[in-house]
N, C-alpha and C positions, 0 to 999 in steps of 0.2 A: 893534558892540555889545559883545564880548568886550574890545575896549580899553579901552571905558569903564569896564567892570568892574575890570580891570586896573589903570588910575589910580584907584580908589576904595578897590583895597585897602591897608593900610597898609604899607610897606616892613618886614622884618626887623630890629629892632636888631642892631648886632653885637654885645651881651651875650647874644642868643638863640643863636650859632652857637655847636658843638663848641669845646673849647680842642683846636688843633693838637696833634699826636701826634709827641713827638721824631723823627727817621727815621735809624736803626741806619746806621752806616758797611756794615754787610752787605747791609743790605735794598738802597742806591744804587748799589753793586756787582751785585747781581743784577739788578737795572734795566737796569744796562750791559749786562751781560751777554746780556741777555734780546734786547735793542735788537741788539747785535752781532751776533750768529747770527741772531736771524730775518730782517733786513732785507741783501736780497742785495748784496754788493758791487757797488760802480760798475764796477770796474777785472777784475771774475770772467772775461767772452769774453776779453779782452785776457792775462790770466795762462793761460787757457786756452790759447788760439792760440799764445802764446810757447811753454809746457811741449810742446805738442805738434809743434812744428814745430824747436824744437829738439834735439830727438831724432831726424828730419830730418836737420837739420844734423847732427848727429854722426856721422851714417850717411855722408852726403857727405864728410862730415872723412875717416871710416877710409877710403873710396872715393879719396880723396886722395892719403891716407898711403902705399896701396898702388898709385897709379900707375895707376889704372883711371879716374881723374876725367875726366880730357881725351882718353881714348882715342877715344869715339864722335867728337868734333868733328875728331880727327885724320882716322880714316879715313871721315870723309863728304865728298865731292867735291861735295854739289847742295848742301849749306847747312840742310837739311831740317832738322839737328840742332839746328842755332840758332834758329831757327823753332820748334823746339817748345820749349824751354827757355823762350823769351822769352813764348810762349804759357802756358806752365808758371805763371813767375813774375806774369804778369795774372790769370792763376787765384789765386795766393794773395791780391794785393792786393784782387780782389774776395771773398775767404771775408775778409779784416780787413774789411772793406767790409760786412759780411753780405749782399751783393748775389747771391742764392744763385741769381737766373735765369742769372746771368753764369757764376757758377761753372757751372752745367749744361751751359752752351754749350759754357764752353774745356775740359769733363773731354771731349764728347762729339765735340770736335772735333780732341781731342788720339788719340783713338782712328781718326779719320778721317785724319790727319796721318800717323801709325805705317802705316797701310795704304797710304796715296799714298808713301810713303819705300820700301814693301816693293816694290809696281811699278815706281817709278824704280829700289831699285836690281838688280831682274831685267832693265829695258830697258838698266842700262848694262852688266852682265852679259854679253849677249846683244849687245849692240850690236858689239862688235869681233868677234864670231866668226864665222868665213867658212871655208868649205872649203878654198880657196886660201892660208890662214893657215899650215898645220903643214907647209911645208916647210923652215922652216930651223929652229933654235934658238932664233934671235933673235926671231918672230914666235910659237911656242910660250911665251917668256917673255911678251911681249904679251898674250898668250891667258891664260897664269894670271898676268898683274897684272889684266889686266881684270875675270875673275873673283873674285881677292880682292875689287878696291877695291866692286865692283855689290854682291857679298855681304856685305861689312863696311855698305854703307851700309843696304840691308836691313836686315838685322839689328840695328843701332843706333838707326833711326831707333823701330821697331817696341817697341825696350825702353825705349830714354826716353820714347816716348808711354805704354808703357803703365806704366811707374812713375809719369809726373806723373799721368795717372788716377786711380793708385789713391792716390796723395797726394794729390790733389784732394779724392778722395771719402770718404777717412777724415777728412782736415779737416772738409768738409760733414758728415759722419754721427754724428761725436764733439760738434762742436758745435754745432752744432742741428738734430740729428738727419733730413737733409735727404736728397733720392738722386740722385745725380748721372746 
């Protein structure tokens, strides 16, 4: 019924319409303008992720500089440390990913990683020591390389799990606000 009506009325001339309104070089600038800041950029997580992970790297950079970079992979004997690295770096490709169940998993299992490094390196620790050991020199040196290499591995695996954690989790938390 309303269409019918519709076709019945007369159309508009266009001598009835407003005459166009010049439009100010300022006014099509502030349009721009307007359009640019309110509509979010495409490429914002992406410059995000860069700024903050590069600052990351620059951290590993001076870790570098100062010869501290490859010390944990030296003194791990079980591999633990490359194992979580690599665990590490899955974690960031899923925060680009925004695959934030992922990320959950590899921050919470980079913390379970740090604890299994810390018992391997007590059992290897513990492993060479024997009463029968401290009668020479020779078997005393034994005794504290073993304890260095069990305690370096501890202790290394335990700090690179828990930096990639907590690098994980400022990723997630900075950018979309998430908890690992």
């Amino acid at each position: 019924m309303f269409a019918a009506l519709a076709k019945l009325r007369p159309a508009p001339a266009a001598t009835d319409l407003p005459p166009a309104l010049p439009v100010s070089p300022a006014r099509i600038q502030q349009e721009r303008l307007v359009r640019a800041f309110t509509a979010p950029a495409a490429n914002a997580y992406i410059a995000r992720f860069a700024v903050l992970n590069l600052i990351g790297a620059a951290l590993v950079l001076a870790a570098w500089v100062e010869g501290l970079l490859y010390r944990p992979y030296v003194a791990d004997s079980s591999g633990m440390c490359w194992l979580i690295t690599i665990l590490f770096g899955w974690g960031l490709i899923c925060v680009l990913r925004k695959d934030w169940q992922s990320v959950r998993w590899a921050g919470n299992a980079l913390v379970y990683l740090g604890m299994v490094g810390t018992v391997l390196g007590l059992i290897i620790t513990v492993s060479d020591l024997s009463a029968d050991k401290g009668q020479s020199f020779e078997d005393f040196k034994a005794v504290v390389t073993s304890i260095y290499i069990g305690s370096a591995t501890a202790l290394y695996t335990n700090l690179l799990a828990c930096v990639g954690y907590l690098w994980l989790g400022t990723n997630a938390h900075l950018l979309a606000r998430q908890e690992v």
